[in-house]
Structures are given as structure tokens and as C-alpha cells.
MDTraj code that builds the backbone (N, CA, C; nanometers):
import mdtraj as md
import numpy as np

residues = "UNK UNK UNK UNK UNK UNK UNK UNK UNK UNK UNK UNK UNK UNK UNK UNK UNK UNK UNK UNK UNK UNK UNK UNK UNK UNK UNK UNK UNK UNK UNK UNK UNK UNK UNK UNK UNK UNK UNK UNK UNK UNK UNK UNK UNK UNK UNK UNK UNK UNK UNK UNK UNK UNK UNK UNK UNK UNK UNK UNK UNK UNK UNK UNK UNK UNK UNK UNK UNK UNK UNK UNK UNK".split()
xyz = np.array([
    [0.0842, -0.1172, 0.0000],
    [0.0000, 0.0000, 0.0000],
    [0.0891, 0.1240, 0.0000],
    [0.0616, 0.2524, -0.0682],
    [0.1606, 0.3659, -0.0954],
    [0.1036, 0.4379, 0.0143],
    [0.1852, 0.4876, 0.0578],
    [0.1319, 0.6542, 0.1273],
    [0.2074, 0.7463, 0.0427],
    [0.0806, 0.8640, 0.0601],
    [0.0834, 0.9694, 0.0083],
    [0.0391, 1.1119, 0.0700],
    [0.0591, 1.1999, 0.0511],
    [0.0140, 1.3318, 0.1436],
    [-0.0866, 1.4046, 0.0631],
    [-0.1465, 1.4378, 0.0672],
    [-0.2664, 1.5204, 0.0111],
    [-0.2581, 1.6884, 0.0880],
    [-0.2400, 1.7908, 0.0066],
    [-0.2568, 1.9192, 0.0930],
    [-0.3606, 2.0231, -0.0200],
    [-0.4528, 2.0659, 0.0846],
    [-0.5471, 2.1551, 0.0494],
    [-0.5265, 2.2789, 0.0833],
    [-0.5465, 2.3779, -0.0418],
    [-0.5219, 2.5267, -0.0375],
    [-0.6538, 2.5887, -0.0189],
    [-0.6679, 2.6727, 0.0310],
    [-0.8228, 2.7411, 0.0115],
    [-0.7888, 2.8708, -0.0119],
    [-0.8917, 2.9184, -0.1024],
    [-0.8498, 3.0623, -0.1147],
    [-0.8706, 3.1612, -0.0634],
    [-0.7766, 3.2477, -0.0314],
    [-0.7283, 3.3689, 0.0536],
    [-0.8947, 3.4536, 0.0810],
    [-0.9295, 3.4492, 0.1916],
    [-1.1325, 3.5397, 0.2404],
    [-1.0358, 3.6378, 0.2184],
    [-1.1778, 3.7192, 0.1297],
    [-1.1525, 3.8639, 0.1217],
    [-1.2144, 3.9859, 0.2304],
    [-1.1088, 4.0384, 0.2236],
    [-1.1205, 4.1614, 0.3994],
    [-1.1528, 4.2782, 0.2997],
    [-1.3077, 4.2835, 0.3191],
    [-1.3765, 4.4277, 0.2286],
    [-1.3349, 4.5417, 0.3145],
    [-1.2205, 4.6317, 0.2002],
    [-1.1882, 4.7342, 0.3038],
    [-1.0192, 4.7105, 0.3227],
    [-0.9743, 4.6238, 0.2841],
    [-0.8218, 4.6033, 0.2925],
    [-0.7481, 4.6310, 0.1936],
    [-0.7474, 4.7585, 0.1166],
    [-0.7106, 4.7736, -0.0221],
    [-0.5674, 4.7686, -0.0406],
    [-0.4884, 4.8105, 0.0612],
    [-0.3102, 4.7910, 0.0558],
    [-0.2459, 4.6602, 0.0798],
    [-0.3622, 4.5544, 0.0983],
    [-0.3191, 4.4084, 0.1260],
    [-0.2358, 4.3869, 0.2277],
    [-0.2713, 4.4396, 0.3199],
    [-0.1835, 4.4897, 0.5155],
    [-0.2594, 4.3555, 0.5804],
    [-0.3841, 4.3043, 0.5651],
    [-0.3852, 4.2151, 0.6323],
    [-0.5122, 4.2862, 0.7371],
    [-0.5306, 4.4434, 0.7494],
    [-0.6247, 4.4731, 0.8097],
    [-0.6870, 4.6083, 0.7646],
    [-0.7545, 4.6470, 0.8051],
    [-0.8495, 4.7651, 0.7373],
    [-0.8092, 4.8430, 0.8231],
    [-0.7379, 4.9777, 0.7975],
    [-0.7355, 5.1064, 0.8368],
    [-0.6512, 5.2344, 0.7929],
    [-0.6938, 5.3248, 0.8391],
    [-0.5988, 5.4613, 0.7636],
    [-0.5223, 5.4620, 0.6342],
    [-0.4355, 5.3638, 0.6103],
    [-0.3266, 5.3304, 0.4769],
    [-0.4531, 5.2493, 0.3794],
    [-0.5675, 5.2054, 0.4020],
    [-0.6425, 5.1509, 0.3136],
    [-0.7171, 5.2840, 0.2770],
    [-0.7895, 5.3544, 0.3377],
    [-0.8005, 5.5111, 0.3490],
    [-0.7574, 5.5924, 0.2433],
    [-0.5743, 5.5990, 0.2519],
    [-0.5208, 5.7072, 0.1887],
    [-0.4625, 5.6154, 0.0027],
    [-0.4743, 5.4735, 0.0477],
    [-0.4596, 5.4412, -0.1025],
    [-0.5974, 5.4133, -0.1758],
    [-0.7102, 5.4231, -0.1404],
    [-0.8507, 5.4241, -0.1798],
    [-0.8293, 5.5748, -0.2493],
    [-0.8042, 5.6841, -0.1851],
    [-0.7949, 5.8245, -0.2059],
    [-0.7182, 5.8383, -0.3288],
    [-0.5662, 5.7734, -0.3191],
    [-0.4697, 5.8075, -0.3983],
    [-0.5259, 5.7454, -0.5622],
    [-0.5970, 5.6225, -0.5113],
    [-0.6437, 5.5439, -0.6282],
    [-0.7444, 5.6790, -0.7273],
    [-0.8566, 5.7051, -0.6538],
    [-0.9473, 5.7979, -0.6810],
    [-0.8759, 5.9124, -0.7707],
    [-0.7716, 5.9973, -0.7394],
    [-0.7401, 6.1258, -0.7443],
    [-0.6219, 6.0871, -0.8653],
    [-0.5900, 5.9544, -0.9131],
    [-0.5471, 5.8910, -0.9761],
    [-0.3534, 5.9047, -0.9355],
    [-0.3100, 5.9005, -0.8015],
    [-0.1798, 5.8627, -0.7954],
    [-0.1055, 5.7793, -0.7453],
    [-0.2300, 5.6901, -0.7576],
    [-0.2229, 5.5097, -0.7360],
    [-0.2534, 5.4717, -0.7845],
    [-0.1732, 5.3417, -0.8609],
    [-0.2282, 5.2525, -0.9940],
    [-0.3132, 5.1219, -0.9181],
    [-0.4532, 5.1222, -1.0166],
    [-0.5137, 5.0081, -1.0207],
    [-0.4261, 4.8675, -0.9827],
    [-0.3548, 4.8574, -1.0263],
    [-0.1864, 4.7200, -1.0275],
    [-0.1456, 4.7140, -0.8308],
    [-0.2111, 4.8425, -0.7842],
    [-0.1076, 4.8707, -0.6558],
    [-0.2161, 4.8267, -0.5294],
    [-0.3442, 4.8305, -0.5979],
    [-0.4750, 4.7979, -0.4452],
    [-0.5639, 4.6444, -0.5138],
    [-0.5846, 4.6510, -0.3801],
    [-0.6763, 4.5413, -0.4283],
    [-0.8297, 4.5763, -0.4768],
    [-0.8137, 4.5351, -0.5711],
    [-0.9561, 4.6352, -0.6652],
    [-1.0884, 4.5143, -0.5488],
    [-1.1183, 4.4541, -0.5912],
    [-1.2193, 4.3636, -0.4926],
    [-1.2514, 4.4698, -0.3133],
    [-1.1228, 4.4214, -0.2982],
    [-1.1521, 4.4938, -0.1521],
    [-1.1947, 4.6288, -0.1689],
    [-1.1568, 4.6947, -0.2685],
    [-1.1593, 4.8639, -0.3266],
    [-1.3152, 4.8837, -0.3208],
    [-1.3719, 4.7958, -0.3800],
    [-1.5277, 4.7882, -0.3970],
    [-1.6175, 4.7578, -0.2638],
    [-1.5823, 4.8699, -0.1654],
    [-1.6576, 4.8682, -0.0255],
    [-1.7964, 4.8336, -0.0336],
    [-1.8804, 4.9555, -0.1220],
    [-1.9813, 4.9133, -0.1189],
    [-2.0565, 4.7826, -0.1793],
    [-1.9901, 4.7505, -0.2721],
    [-2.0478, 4.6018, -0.3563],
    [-2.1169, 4.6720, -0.4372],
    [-2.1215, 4.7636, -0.5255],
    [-2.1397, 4.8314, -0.5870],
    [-2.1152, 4.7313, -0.7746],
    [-1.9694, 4.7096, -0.7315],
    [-1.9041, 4.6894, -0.9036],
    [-1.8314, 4.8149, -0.9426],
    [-1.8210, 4.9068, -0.8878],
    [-1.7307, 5.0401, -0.9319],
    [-1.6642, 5.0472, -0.8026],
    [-1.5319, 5.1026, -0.8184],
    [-1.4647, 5.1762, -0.7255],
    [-1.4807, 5.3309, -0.7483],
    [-1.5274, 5.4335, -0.6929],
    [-1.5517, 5.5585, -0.7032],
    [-1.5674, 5.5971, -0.5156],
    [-1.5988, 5.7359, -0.5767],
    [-1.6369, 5.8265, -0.3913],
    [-1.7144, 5.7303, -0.3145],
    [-1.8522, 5.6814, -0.3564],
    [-1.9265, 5.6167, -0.2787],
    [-1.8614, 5.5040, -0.1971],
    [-1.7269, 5.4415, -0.2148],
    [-1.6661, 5.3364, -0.1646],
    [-1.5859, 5.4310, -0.0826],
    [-1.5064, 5.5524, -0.0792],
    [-1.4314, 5.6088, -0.0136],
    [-1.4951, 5.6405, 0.1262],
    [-1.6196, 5.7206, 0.1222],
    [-1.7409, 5.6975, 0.2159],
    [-1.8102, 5.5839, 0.2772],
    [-1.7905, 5.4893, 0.2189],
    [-1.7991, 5.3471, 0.3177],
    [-1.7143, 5.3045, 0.3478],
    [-1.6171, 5.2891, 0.3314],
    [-1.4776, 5.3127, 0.3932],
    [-1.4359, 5.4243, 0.5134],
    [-1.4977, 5.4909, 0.4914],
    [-1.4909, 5.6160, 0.6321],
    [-1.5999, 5.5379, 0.7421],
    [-1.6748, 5.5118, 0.6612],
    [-1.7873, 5.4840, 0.7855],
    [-1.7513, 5.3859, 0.8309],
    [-1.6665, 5.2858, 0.8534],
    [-1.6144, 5.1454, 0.8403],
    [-1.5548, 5.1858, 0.9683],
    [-1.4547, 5.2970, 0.9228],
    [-1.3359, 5.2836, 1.0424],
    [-1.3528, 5.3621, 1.1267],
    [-1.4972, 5.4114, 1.1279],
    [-1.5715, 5.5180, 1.2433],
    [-1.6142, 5.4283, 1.3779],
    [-1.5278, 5.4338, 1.4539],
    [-1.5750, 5.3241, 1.5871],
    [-1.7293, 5.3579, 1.6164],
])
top = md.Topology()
chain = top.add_chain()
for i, resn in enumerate(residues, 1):
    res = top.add_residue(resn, chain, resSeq=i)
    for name in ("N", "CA", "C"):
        top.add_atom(name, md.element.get_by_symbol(name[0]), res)
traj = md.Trajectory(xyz[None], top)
């Protein structure tokens, strides 16, 4: 009889709101949401998924504003 190892990957849950890929949502997700917007952050540099706060399908203001409200204790 062979043994063999079997290993399962699952894919990475997405943290709505983690756009700098830090691992957590705050301030630096903030100012590259902004930078993205005002265009002096490339699309290539955030995570577009997480970018999309509201679930919308666009990244625009309305996500920058749920994103504020997010990190409003």
C-alpha cells in the first residue's frame, strides 16, 4: 500500500476594506482608496475587490465613504 500526502489550499477570504493588502483595514487603506481615486495610485497597486466597499461593481467616492464609515468606531 503507498502513502501519500494530500494538501489543500483554500483561497485567501476577502477583507472588504483592505485595499493595501496589510492584512487589516485602516488609515493606509483610506489614503490608497484616495490616492487610487485622485489617480496617484495605480489600479496594479490595491486590491480592486476589496476597493469595492460598497459592492457596488465600481470603485468611485461612494466606496471612499464606506470606507470612512467602516473605520468610524
Amino acid at each position: 500500500m503507498a502513502n501519500f500526502t494530500v494538501r489543500l489550499q483554500t483561497a485567501p477570504t476577502l477583507l472588504v476594506g483592505d485595499i493595501d493588502y496589510s492584512g487589516i483595514v485602516d488609515g493606509g487603506d483610506l489614503l490608497a482608496l484616495a490616492g487610487y481615486l485622485v489617480g496617484r495610485v495605480a489600479l496594479a497597486d490595491i486590491n480592486e475587490e476589496a476597493a469595492d466597499v460598497n459592492g457596488d461593481g465600481h470603485i468611485g467616492l461612494a466606496d471612499l465613504t464606506a470606507l470612512v464609515n467602516l473605520l468610524q468606531p
